[in-house]
N, C-alpha and C positions, 0 to 999 in steps of 0.2 A: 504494500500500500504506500504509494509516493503522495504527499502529504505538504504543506507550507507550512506548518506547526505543530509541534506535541507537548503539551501541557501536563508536567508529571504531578497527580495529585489532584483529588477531585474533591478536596474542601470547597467551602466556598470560593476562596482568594482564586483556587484554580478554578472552581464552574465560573467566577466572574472574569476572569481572564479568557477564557476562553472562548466564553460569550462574545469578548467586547472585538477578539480578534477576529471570531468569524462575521461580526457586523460589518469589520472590514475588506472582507473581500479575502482573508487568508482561511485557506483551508484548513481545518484543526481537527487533529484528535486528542480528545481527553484521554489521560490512563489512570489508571488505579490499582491497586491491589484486591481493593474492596468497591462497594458499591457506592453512592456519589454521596457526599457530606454523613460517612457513618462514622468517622473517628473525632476528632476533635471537635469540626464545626456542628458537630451532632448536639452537643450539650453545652448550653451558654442559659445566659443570662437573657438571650435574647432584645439588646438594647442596640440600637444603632446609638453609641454616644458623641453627640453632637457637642456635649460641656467635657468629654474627656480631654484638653486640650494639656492634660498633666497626666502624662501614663504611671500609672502605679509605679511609685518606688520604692526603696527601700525604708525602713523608718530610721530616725536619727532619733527619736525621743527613747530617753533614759526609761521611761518607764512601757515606752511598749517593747524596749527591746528586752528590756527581765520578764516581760508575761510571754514572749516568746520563746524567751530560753527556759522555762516554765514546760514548755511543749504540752501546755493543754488549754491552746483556746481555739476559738473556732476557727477565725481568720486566718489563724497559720500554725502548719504542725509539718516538723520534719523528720526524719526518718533516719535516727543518727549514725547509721552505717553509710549512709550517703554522702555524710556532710565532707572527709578527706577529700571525698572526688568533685562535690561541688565548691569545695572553699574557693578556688581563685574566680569563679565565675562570681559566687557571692558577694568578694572581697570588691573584684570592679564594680558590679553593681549598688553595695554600697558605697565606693567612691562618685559614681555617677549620679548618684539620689540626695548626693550634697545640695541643701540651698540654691545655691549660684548657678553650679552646673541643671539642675532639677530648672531652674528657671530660664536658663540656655537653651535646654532640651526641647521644653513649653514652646517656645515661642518657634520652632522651626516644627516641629509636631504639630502645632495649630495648624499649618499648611495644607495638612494632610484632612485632620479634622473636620477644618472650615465644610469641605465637601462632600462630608460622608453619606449627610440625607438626601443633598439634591440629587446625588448619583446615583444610590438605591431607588430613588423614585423613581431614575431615567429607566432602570435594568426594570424593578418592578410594574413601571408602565409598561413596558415592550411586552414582558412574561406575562400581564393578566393577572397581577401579583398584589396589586396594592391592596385587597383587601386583607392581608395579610400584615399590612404595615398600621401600626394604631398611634395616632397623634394627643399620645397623653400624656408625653412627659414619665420622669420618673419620681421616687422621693425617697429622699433621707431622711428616717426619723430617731428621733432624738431620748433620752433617758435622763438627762441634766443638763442643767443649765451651760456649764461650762464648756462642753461639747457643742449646743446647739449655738451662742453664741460666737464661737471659736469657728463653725462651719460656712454661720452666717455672713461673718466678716469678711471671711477666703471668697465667698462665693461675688461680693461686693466688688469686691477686688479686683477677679475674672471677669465682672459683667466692664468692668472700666477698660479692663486691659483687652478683652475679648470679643466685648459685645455678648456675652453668655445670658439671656434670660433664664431668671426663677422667679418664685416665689415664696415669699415668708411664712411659715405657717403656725399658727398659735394652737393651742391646745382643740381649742372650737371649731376652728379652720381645718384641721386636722381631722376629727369628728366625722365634719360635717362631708368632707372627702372620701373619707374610708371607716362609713360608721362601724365596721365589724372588727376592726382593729380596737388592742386596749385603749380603755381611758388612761392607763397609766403614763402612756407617753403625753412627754408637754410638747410637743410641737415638728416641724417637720421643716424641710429645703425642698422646691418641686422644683426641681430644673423642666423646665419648659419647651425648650429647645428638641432633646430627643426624643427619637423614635421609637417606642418598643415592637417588634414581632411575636404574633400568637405562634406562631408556629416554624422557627427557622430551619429544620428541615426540608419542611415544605417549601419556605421560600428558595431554598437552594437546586430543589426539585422544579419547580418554575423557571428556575434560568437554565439550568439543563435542557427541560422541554424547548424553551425560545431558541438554546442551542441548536440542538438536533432539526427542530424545525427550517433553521437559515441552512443547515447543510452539514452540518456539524457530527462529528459519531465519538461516543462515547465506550474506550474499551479495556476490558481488567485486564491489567498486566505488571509483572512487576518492574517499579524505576530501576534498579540497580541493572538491571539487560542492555542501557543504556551503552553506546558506544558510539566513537565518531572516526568514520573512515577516513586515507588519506586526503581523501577529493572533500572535506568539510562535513559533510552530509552527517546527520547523527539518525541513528535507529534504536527502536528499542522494539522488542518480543513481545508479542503480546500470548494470553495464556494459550491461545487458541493457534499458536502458531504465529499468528499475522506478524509480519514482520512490516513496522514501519519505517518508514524512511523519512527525514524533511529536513530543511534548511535548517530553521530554527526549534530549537525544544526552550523551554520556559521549566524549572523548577518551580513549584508550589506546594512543596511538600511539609511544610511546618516544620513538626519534633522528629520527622523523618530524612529533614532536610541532609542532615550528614551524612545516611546512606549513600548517597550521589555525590556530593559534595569531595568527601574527601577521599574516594576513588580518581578524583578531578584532580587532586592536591590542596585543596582549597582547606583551611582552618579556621573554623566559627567559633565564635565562644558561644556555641546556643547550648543553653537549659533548658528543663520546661517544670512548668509548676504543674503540677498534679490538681485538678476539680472533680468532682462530685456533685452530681443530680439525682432529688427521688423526684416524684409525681405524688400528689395528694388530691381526693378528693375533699371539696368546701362540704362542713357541717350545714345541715338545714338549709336556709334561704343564704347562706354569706355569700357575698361575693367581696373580690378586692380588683378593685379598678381600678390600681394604678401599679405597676414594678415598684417594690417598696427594699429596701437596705434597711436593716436594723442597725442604726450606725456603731453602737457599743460593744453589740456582739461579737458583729462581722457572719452576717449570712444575710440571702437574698430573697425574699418571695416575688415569685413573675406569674401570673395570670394567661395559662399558654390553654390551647385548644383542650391539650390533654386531660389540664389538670392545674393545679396552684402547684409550680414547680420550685421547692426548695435548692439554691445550691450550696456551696460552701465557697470558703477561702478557698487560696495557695499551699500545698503540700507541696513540699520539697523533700524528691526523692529522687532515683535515677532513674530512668524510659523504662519500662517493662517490667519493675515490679511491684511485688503481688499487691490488689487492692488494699488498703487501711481507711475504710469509711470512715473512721474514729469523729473528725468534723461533723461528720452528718448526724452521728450519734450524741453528737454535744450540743447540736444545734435543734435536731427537731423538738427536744423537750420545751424549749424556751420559747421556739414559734408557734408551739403549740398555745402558751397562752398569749401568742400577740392578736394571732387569728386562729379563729374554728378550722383546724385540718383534722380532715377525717381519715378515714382507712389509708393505706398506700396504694397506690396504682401500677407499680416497681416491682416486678418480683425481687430485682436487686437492684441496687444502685448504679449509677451509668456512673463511669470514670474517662475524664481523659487529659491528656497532656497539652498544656499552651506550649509553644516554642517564645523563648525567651532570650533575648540580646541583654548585655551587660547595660547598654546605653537607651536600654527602653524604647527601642525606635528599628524598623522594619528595616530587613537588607530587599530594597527594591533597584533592580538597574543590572546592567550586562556586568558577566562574568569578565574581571580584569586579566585573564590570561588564553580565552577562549572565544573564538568568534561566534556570533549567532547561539550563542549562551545565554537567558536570562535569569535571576534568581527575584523569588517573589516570596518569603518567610521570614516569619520570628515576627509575627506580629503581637504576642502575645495574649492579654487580655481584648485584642483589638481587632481581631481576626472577621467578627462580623462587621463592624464597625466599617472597618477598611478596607473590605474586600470588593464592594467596587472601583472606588478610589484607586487600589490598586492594580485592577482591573483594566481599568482605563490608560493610568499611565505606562503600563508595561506594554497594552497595545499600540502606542502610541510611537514609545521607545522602538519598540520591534517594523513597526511601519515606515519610520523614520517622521512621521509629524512631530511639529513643536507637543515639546508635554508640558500638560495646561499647569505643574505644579515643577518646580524650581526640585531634582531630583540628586541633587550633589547631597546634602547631608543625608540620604540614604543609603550611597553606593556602597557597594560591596567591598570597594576600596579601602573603607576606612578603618578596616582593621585589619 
């Protein structure tokens, strides 16, 4: 099969990559191991975050880093045979989640940010998708004062420096948004701005569809078959035999990225934080209408077709091993009294791995020692978020048109 692209990796970042390239006129095939968005992009939070304009970092404060080393909260739990192998990953990491640099990062990350929702709507307009995209905003709510005001002030900050809409919310206000939630919480932050998805599997299965519609074929095979003859040309095996051939191939492989990678030569510092999703059905009549953060705890309730989807923190462990729901276990007692969750709808918990850069910020852009190389991972917590976005730019790059976002502080180069 002679080909103009192969896109290894059928998360989102790859269904929207591939999408954006077959709109152009290059003929694509997807590959996979498995079937389209069933590892990573399978289980999220479901937010297109429009206010994430500060990707998760590491924390500097005294006192969250003793409840972490603690290793029994919900936001974050590591897995102390791992930690030798991930220290130097951790140690840039928290070099880079410094203040200064954290605010560095911000303001070249917003780039990316600024366009997360318009371009989801472009991809979910074409797919027949937008009913799938809900314009409710999310919230953060609050346990004490000093947290809520501490949030409030940051979020002040962002809407100065960013443009970032929210809104304030008082105990009433609160209520009055999400009566099934406790009274105990005093108050809430509604970021305004983003999107949440009922169902992001599905939406990733709509841009597949739109895929394959333009002309597009989507096929299991593994990346690693990957090779590139002398005449340029790269091919990869697919299970079925096919052997593909094309100009260009595109990585998009997340926390899988080094499989391919560093057969290339190429050396990443990617991590990946370990998450956790159950499914709950709502008691009686409750419903919750908006993506809610428990800010104190650190766990999430999201409002998905399936179900009132709990997830957890960050686990830090190494790729592939064995589950430790332990978060999920610490956290459904507590949700239980924020909101009415009934039975579970999980036989077991879904697990999967973000891929993670030290500098909190995606390698998007051509491989520095390879022609018609691109790499598109480590987006982190941000994988839904930017998977058009990213989408876009890497078709863009690969076509050779101007790329509508300034793509130097992503390259691959820079580490």
């Amino acid at each position: 099969m002679r080909v103009d692209c192969i896109v290894l990796g059928a998360g989102v970042v790859g269904v929207s990559t591939a999408l954006h390239l077959q709109k152009r006129g290059r003929n694509t095939v997807l590959v996979d191991r498995r079937g389209v968005s069933e590892e990573t992009s399978f289980g999220n939070a479901g937010l297109i975050q429009r206010e994430g304009v500060y990707p998760y970092g590491f924390p500097h404060d005294f006192g969250a880093l003793l409840r972490y080393a603690m290793n029994n909260t919900i936001d974050a739990h590591y897995h102390v045979a791992a930690i030798p192998k991930l220290a130097p990953f951790l140690f840039s990491y928290w070099m880079h989640s410094r203040k200064a640099r954290h605010e560095a990062i911000a303001r070249q990350y917003a780039t990316l940010i600024e366009h997360c929702v318009s371009e989801h709507d472009a991809l979910a307009g074409e797919a027949g998708a937008q009913h799938l995209l809900r314009r409710t905003g999310w919230m953060k709510v609050f346990r004490t004062e000093r947290e809520r005001d501490a949030r409030l002030a940051e979020a002040d900050k962002w809407h100065a420096e960013f443009g970032l809409n929210h809104r304030k919310l008082d105990a009433a206000a609160l209520r009055s948004a999400e009566p099934h939630l406790t009274h105990e919480l005093i108050g809430g932050l509604h970021w305004t701005d983003p999107v949440s998805v009922s169902d992001p599997h599905g939406l990733s299965m709509a841009y597949l569809a739109r895929f394959e519609a333009l002309g597009g074929a989507f096929l299991r095979g593994e990346a690693t078959t990957l090779t590139q003859a002398a005449d340029g040309l790269w091919t990869v095996v697919a299970f079925d035999g096919t052997v593909i051939t094309a100009r260009d191939v595109i990585v998009c492989l997340g926390p899988w990225a080094d499989l391919v990678t560093r057969g290339l030569g190429y050396r990443f510092p990617l991590a990946v934080k370990r998450g956790y999703h159950m499914h709950y059905r709502a008691e009686g009549n409750a419903v919750l209408n908006h993506p809610v953060l428990d800010h104190e705890r650190g766990y999430f309730l999201a409002p998905m077709l399936k179900g009132v989807r709990l997830t957890t923190g960050a686990e830090f462990a190494t790729r592939g091993a064995p589950p430790t729901p332990v978060q999920l276990g610490r956290a459904e007692p507590i949700a239980r009294q924020v909101f009415p969750l009934g039975d579970r709808l999980d036989a077991t918990p879904w697990l999967g791995n973000r891929p993670c850069t030290p500098d909190m910020m995606p390698v998007i852009g051509p491989a520095p020692r390879h022609k018609n190389l691109t790499f598109a991972f480590g987006h982190a917590h941000h994988g839904l978020t930017l998977a058009a976005v990213t989408g876009r730019m890497v078709a863009e790059m690969v076509t050779g048109e101007p790329v509508f976002i300034n793509p130097e502080p992503f390259r691959p180069g820079r580490f």
